[in-house]
N, C-alpha and C positions, 0 to 999 in steps of 0.2 A: 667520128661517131656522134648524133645528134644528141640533146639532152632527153630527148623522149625516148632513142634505143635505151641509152643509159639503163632509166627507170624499166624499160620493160625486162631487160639481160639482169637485170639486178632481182627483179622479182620471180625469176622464171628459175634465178639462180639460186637463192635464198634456201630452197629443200633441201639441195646436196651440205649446203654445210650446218644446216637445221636439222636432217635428220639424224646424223651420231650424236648431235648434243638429246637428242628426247633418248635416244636409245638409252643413252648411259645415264640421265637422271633415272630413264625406269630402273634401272640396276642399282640404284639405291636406294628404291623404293619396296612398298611390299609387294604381293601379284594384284591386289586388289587393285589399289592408286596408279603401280605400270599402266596397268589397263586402260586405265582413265586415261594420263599421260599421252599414249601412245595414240589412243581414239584420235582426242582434242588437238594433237599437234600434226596428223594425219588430216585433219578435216579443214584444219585452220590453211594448211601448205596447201592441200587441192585448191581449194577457193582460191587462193591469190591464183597461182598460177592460172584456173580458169577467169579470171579478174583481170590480168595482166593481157590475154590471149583477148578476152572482147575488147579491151580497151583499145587496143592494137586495131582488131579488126573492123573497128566500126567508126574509124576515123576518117574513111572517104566517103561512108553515110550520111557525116554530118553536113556535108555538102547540102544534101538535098534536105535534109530536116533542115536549116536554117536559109533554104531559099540559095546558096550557094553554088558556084559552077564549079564540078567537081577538076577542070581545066583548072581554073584560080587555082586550087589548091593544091594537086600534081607540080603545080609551076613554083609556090611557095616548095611544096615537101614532094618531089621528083620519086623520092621510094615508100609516099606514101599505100599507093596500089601497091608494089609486088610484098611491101609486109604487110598491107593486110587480105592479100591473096596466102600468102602464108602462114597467117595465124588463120585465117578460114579452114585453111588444108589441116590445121594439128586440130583443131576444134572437131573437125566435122569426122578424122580417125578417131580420134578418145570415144566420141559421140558411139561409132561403130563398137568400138571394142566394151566401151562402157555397155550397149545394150546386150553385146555378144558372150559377157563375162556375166550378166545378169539371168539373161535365159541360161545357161548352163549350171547356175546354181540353183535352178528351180525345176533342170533335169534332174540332174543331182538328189534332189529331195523329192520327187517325184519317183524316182524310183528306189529311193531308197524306203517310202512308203507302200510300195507296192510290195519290196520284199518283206517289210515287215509286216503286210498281212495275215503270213502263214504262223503267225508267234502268235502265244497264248499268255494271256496273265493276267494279271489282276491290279485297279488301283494303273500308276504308272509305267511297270514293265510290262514289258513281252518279250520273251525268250521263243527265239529261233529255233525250229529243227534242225540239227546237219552236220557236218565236219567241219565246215567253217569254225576258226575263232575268230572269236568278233566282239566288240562292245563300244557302242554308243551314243549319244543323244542326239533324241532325234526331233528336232523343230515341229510345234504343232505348224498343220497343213490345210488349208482351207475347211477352218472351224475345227477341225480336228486338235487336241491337245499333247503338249509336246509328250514324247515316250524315250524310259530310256530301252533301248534294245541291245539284246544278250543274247549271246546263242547258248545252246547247251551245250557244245564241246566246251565253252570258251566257263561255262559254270563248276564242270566236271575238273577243270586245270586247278582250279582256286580250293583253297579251304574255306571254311565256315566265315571266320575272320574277314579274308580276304574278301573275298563275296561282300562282304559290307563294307569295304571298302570301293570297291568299285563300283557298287550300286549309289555311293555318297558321291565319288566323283561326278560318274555322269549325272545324278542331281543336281549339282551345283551348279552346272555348265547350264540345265535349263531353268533353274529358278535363277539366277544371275543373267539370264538373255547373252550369254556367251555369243553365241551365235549372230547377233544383230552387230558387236561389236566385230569380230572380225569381220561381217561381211561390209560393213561400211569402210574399217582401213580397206578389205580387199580391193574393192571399187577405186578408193581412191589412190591405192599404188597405178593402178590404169592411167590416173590423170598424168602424172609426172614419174617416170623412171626413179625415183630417186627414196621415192614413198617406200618401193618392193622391202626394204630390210626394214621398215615397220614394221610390216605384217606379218615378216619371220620371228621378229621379236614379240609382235603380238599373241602368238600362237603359242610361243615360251611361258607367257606371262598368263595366258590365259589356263592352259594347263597346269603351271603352278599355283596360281586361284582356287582351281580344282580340288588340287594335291591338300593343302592348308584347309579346305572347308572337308574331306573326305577327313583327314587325320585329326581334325577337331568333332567329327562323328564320333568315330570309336579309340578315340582317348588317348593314340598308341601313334607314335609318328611311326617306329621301327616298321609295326605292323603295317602301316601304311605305304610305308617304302618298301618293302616286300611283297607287296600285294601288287604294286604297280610293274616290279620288276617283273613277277612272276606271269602277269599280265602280258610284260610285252616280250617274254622268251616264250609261250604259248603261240599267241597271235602275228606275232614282227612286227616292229614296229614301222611304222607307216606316215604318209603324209596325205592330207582329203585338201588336194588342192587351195592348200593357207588354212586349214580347220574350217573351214565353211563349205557347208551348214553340218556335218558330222563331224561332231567335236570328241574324241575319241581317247577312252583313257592310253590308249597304245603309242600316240604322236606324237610328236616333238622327240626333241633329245632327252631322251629315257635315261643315260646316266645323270647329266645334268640334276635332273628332278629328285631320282634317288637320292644323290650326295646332300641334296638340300633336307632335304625331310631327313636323312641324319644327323641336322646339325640341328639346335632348338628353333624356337620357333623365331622368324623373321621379327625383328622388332622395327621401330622409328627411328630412324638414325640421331644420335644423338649428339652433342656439343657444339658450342656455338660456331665452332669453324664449318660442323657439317652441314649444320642449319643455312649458315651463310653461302653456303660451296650450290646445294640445293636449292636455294631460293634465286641465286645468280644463273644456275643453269634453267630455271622456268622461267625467269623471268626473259631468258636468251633466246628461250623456245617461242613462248607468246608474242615479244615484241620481233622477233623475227617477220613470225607468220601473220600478226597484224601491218607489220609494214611492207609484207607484200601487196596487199589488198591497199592501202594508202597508198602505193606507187601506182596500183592499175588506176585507185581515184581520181588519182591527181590527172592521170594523163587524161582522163576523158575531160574534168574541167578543164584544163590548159589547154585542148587544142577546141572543147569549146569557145573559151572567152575566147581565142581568137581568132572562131569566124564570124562570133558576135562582132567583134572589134571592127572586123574587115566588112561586114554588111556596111556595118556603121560609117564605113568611112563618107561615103555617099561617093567620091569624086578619087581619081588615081592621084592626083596634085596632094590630096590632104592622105596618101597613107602612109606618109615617110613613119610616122610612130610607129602606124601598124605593122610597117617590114619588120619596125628593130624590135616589136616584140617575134613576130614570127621567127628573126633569125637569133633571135635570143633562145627559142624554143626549138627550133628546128635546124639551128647552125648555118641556115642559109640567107644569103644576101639579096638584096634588094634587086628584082629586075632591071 
């Protein structure tokens, strides 16, 4: 295996054991910072992997960007073409799926504005007519302002109490921009397979966000956890395709959420070993997902410098150097 697969299989590899390390700092964290956590280290992993994938593919380009015969180069690196016919082929599927997973969340909110035209209300809600139960926020939509939406079966389920708990929920979710956050990890589970239990945990973290700004509404975690329960033995609880763009008090793992709102309120983890334990695992997360992006770097300068190297040779007599860096880089020997 050459040194430039090396770096690409290393960068391409880096998510699978990058993402349970972000998973489980979020689980030390509160819902707010998971959140962050989870974005940041979801954005950081796409990149490289998309980093590593052009680096890859644009390596018998440079042939012709520096006056090169892309022959010369085949003959130096023989599997230079079929990997970056390869990394073209994953580039150009994400590209699909990436536009294919975008239009469908703009179905999604498209029609989910459309059924909420027949709600009435005032200020930020609108409650539904129907036997549906139902509740939740709903992204503003071309100039339109986000709404949360409620049906009336799902108002008539609730007490007084409750009711203002679940109107604080899906508040939170749209003054917080919930929705921009899962839809960015969603996306980028697309890029690399390995993202997907992000944005499961994303969806955890971000409904518990919810749960902690609804129960510091109305003063009352119990109430809180009651409300939410009640909520989703009414409705069932449900999944909107990763929480995006209906972010809905009914989703995720509903005991989960409850048992925490019965316990006090999440604090900062505290003592020097957890401070330590914490700043090792972000710091595992970021230099991870930074040196993915440094391996796709390197490989585009290194297989630049050498075909700057190789123009430069002027004469086949004077490129004895030139081989032993190529096969320094590329494992391959000297014609």
């Amino acid at each position: 295996m050459t040194y430039v697969l090396v770096l690409v299989v290393l960068a391409l590899a880096f998510p699978w054991g990058v993402a349970p390390i972000a998973r489980h700092l979020a689980g030390l964290l509160g819902p707010r910072a998971a959140c962050w956590v989870l974005t940041a280290a979801a954005v950081l992993l796409a990149g490289g992997t998309i980093s590593a994938l052009i680096g890859l593919f644009h390596v018998p380009f440079l042939a012709a960007l520096e006056q090169l015969s892309l022959a010369r180069v085949v003959e130096v690196w023989p599997a230079a073409v079929p990997f970056a016919a390869a990394a073209g082929a994953v580039m150009l599927a994400q590209l699909v799926l990436l536009v294919r997973r975008w239009l469908q969340h703009r179905s999604v909110l498209r029609r989910a504005w459309l059924s909420a035209g027949e709600g009435k209300g005032d200020g930020d809600l609108l409650v539904v007519p129907g036997s549906d139960v139902d509740a939740f926020a709903l992204p503003g939509y071309r100039g339109r302002p986000g709404r949360v939406v409620v049906t009336s079966e799902m108002l008539r389920s609730l007490k007084a109490g409750e009711r203002e708990v679940l109107l604080a929920h899906e508040r939170a979710h749209l003054a917080g921009r919930h929705h921009l956050l899962s839809a960015v990890v969603d996306l980028a589970a697309v890029v690399h397979p390995a993202l997907r239990s992000l944005r499961e945990a994303l969806a955890f973290h971000l409904e518990r966000w919810a749960d902690e700004e609804a129960a510091a509404v109305v003063g009352d975690r119990r109430v809180a956890a009651a409300a939410i329960a009640r909520a989703a033995l009414a409705g069932g609880s449900r999944s909107r395709g990763g929480g995006y763009p209906l972010l809905s008090v009914t989703s995720g793992p509903v005991p989960q959420r409850v048992e925490a709102l019965l316990l006090p309120e999440p604090q900062a983890p505290r003592g020097g070993v957890r401070r330590a334990g914490m700043a090792a695992l972000a710091g595992s997360v970021l230099t991870a997902a930074v040196a993915a992006l440094a391996l796709a770097y390197g490989l585009h300068e290194y297989v630049e410098y050498a075909a700057q190297q190789l123009i430069g040779a002027g004469a086949p007599s004077g490129c004895s150097g030139i081989w032993s860096t190529l096969h320094a880089l590329f494992g391959t020997g000297a014609p």
